[in-house]
N, C-alpha and C positions, 0 to 999 in steps of 0.2 A: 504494500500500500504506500503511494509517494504522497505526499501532503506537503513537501515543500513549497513553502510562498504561497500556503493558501492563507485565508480569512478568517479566524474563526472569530464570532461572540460568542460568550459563556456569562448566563445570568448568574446571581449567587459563587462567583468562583473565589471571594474571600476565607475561604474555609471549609473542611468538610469535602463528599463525594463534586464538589463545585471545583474548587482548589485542583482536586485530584485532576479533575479533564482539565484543568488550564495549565497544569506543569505538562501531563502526557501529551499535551497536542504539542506545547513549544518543544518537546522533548523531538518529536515528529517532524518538525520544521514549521509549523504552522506560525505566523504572527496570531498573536492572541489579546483581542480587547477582554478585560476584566471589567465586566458590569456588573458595580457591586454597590450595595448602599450602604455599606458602613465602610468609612475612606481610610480607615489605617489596616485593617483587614486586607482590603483590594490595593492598596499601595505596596504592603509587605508583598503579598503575591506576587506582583509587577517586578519588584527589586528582585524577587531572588529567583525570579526566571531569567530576566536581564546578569543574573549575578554568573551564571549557567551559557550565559552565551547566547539567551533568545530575545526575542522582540516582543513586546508585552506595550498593553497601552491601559492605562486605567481610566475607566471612565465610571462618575459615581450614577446608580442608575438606581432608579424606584422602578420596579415592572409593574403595579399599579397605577402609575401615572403614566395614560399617555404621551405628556409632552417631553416626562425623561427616558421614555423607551426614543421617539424620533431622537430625541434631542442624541443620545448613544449611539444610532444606527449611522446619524450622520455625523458623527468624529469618528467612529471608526469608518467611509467610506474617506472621509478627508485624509483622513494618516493613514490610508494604505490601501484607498481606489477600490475597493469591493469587498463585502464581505460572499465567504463561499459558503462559511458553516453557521450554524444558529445552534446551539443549545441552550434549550429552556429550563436550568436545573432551579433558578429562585424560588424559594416555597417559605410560609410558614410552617416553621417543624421543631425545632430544637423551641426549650419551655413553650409549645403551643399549650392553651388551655386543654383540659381534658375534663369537657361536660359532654352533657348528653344534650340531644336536639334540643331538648325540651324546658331547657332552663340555660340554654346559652345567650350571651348578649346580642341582639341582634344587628348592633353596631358590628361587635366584633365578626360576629358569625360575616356581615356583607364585605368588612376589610378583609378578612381571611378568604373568600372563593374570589373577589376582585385579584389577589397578589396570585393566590394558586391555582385557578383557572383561568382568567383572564388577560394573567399577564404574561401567559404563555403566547398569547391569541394577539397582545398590544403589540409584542415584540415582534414578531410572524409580520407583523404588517409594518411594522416600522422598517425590519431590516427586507425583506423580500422585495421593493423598489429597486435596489443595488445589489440582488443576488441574481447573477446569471445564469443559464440554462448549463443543468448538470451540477449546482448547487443543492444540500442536504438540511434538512433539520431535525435535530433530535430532541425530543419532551423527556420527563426526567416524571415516571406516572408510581407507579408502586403497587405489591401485593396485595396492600391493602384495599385496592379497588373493588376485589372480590371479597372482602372478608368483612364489609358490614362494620366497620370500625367508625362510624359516628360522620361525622361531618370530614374528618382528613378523607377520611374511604370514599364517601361523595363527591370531593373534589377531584379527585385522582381518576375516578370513573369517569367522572364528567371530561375530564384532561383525555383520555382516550375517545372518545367521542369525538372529543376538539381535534385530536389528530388523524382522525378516518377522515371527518369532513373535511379537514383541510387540505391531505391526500388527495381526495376527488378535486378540489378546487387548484391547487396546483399543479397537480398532473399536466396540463395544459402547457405549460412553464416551464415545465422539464425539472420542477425541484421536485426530490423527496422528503416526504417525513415520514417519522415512526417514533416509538417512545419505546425508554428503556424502564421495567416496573423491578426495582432494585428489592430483594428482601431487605431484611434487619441487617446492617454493615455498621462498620466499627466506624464510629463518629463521636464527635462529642454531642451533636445534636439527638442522635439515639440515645445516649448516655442519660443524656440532660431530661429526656421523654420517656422512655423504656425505663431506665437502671437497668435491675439485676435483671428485669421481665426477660430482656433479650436474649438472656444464659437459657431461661426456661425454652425462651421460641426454637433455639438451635437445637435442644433435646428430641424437639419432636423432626425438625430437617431430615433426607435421605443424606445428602451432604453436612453434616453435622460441625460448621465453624459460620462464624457471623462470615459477611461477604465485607470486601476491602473497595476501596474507592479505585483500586489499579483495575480492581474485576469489572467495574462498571465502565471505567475506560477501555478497554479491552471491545467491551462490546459497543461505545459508543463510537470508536473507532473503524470497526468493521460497519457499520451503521450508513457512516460520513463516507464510506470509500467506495471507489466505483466496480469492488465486488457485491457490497449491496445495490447495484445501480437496477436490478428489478425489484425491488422489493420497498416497497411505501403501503401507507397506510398498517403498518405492522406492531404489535404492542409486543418486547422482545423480555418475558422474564429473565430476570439475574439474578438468581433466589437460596442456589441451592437445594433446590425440588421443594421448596416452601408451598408453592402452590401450583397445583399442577390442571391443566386445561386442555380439557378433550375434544 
């Protein structure tokens, strides 16, 4: 897979499975914008890819707000004339609230699906002006779309919906998309949400260790490269046999 001198945006790459695809892609040759909202996070990232020898741009990005997703799309066309890859990894996750439907705030509940479904869908349309034909994007959806987990589970399902339809609606354009639905992976943000829970979830795994941010690179990378060049509209478990789909 060659990826020298391409484009990538990666939402949320200040830390966590985010981080992880924006060191592996500059690792790859990729110039990598870092769209992130918290600016000493995405600047760290920036520096010690630059530190390594690659090219990193940090741009501070809210994927909730459409005018900081264009506002992103277009510093990364200006420092470096196209973008080629999109990942949608931003999400509310690490200390989310943990209520049930039925007593959540309903402020929060509307800021929460705006950031983790919509600003999957902000960004999609911010950067896909200045992505040419043969251009990839990959959603960042999770196991928990099938397992009824409260409102994150509804978003993540709703995120896969978001990425069929949007499949059909690009095709035309010659980009793909697909999402990668990560099990339980060693984060601080799982840490911060799960604890010990996680030790539990991998007991019952066929694969039995939490998944790593390299793993989910790994497959975000086959994803962006022109051996997935038929394959869109695809939702790609990286689980560990967590959940399995017939």
């Amino acid at each position: 897979m060659s990826f020298n001198d391409k484009v990538v945006v990666i939402t949320g790459a200040g830390q966590g499975i985010g981080e992880g695809y924006a060191k592996r892609c500059a690792t790859e040759g990729m110039k990598v914008v870092v769209a992130e909202l918290n600016s000493e996070q995405g600047e760290r990232v920036v520096a010690e890819i630059r530190e390594q020898g690659g090219d990193a741009l940090f741009v501070r990005t809210d994927v909730g707000d459409e005018q900081s997703c264009i506002a992103c799309a277009n510093a990364a066309k200006e420092a470096f004339g196209q973008i080629d890859y999109l990942i949608n990894n931003a999400a509310i996750f690490g200390n989310m609230k943990i209520e049930g439907y039925m007593n959540v705030d309903m402020d929060y509940l509307e800021t929460f699906m705006r950031v983790n479904v919509h600003g999957s869908l902000l960004m999609a349309r911010a950067c896909v002006p200045h992505m040419p034909k043969g251009s990839a994007i990959v959603n960042q959806s999770s196991t928990a779309a099938w397992m009824n987990m409260g409102f994150y589970g509804v978003a993540k399902l709703a995120l896969n919906g978001l990425t069929c339809s949007l499949a059909r609606e690009l095709g035309w354009r010659k980009i793909r998309i697909n999402a990668i639905a990560p099990g339980p992976t060693e984060t601080q943000a799982l840490r911060n949400t799960a604890g010990d829970y996680a030790d539990e979830l991998v007991k019952q795994m066929p694969l039995s260790r939490l998944g790593t941010p390299d793993d989910m690179a790994d497959a975000a990378l086959f994803l962006l490269s022109e051996q997935a060049s038929w394959i869109t509209g695809h939702i790609l478990n990286v689980d560990g046999g967590q959940f399995m789909r017939v």
